[in-house]
N, C-alpha and C positions, 0 to 999 in steps of 0.2 A: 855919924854916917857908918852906918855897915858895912863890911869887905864882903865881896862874892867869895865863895871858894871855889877855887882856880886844883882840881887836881892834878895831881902827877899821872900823866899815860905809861904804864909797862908795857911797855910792844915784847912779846915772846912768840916762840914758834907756833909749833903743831901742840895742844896742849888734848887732857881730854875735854877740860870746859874750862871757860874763862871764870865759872863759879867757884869751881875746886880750887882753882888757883888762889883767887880770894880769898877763899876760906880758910887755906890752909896760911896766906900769909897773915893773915888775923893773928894765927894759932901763935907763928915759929916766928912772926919778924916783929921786931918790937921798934922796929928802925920806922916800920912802914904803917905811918898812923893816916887813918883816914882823913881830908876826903884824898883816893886815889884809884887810878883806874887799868884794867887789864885789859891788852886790845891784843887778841893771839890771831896767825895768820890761818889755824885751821883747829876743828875742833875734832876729834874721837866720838867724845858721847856727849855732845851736845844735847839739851833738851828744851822744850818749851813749857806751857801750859799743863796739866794735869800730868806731869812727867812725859810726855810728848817726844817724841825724837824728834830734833831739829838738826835736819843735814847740813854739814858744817865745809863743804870743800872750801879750797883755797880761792882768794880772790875775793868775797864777801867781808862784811864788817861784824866782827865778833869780840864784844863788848861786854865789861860789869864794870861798872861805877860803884865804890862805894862809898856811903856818904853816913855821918854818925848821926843815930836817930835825931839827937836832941839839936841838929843843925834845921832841920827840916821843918816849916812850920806846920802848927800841930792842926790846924783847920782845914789839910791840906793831903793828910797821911789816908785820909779813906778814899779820897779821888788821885792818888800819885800816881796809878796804872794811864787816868786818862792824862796828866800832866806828860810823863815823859811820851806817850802815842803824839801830844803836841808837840812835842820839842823835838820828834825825831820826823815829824812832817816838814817842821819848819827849819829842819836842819836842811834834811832833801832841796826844799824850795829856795834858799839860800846858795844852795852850788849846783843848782839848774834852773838855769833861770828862763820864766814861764812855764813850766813845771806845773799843772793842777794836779795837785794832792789830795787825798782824805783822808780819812781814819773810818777806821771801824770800832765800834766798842769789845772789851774796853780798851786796847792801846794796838790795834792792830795799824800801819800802813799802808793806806791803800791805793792803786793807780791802774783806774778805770776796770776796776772789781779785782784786781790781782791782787794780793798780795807782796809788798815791798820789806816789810819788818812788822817785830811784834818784840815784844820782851817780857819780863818775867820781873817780880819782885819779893824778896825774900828777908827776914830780919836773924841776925848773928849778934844774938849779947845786946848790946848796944847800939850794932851798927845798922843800916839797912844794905844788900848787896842787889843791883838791879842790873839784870842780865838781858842786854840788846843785841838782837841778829837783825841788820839790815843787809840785804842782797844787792851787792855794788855791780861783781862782772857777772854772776851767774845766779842764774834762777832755776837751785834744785827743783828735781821731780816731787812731787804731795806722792806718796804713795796708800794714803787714807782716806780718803775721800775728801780732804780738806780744799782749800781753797786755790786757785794757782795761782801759782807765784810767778815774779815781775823782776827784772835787774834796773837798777839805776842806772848803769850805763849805756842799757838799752835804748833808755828814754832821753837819755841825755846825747845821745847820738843820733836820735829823730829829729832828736832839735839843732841840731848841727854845732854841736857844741861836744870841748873835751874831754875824756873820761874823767870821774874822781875815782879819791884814793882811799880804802879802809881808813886810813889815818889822817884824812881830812875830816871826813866824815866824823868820825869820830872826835874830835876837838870840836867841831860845832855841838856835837851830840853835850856834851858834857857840860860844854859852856852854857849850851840855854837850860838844862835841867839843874843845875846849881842856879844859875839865877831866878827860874822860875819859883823853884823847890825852897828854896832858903831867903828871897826877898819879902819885905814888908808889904810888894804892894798889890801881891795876887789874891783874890779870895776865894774862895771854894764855888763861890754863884757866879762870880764872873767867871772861871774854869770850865764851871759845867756849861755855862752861855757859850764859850768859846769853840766847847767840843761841838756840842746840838750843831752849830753852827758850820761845821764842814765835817759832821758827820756825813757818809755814802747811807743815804734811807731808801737810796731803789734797788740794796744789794737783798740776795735771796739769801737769808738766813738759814740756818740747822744746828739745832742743838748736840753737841758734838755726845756720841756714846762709846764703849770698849772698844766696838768692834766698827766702828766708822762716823755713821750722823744719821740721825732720826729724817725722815722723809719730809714730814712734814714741815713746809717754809713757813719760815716769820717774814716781820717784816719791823725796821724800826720806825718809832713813830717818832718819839721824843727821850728827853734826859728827864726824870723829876730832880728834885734840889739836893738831892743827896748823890746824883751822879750814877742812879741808875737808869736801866735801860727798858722801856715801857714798848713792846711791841704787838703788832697786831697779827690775831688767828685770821686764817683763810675764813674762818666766818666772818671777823670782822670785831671779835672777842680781844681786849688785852687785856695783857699781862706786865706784871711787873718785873725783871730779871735783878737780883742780886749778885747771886755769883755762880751766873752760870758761863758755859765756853761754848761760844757758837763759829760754823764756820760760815 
């Protein structure tokens, strides 16, 4: 029977991103062997998607897990954006309870078209580093055109229930993405089944571009078996998305 891996959380301050941080302990700490994880109370230069600024004040959940490739099962490496967007729904749902959740492809969090978290995935040598901002007490300004954003404890205080912590949060976050990410029993079709399935398809999509988002809305239809995203033109035309960034 296989062991999960169980990371170690570094809680550190104000960093500039909880990537660098990573990355650099890769580099200089030979003490600090994967799987383990970096949970800073605020971030400098945080980023998301296509180098994207992601504002990082204090109070939110600012997270990189990192986990060594060859942990990870390998039928499971081209859909891991939508794997963790599940584990960080089902983290949410877990410490609010009644809480409906979505996702957006491919790993956004979503609650009732707001945005709640997205992350980022990234590979170092061997390792892979994957970098989670969920919005716990506050929900930054989008100053892009992007999507708006949602706090968890917003939601979680509609429902008369009380606040969570970056560092709870985050220990759920970890705990289902290593067991998802590294067990025997998930498959890539049951994954992408899983996403289709609470995917948001009445959200108004836009192809994200430099200077903000293309006008024209999509709309999702479906997942195909490879864990892409199949949407529909205002004519009623689809398409198939690989790796594109919509808001």
């Amino acid at each position: 029977m296989s062991t999960m891996l169980v990371p170690k959380i570094h809680c550190v301050g104000e960093v500039s991103s909880t990537m660098d941080v990573v990355r650099e302990m890769l580099t200089t700490s030979p003490t600090d062997v994967p799987p383990f994880a970096v949970l800073a109370e605020s971030q400098t230069s945080g980023r998301g998607t296509t180098a994207r600024q992601w504002l990082s004040p204090p109070g939110n959940m600012y997270l990189t897990l990192c986990l060594p490739l060859g942990a990870v099962r390998e039928e499971l490496l081209s859909v891991l954006p939508l794997l963790i967007g599940l584990a960080c729904r089902a983290a949410v749902m877990e410490l609010v309870k009644g809480a409906t959740i979505h996702v957006k492809w491919p790993n956004d969090v979503i609650y009732a078209a707001q945005k709640i978290g997205g992350s980022i995935v990234e590979s170092v040598g061997t390792n892979l580093i994957i970098g989670i901002g969920m919005n716990v007490e506050v929900a930054p300004p989008v100053p892009d055109g992007g999507r708006p954003s949602y706090a968890i404890n917003s939601l979680a205080a509609s429902l008369g229930q009380e606040p969570i912590t970056p560092k709870s949060l985050a220990e759920v976050v970890c705990r289902n993405v290593c067991s998802s990410a590294t067990g025997k029993e998930l498959t890539r079709a049951a994954l992408v089944e899983q996403f289709e399935a609470v995917m948001d398809k009445s959200l108004e999509l836009h192809r994200r571009t430099t200077v903000g988002r293309e006008p024209i809305p999509l709309y999702a239809v479906r997942l195909n078996e490879w864990g892409h995203l199949v949407v529909r033109h205002p004519s009623g035309a689809e398409e198939v998305l690989v790796a594109e960034y919509l808001f």
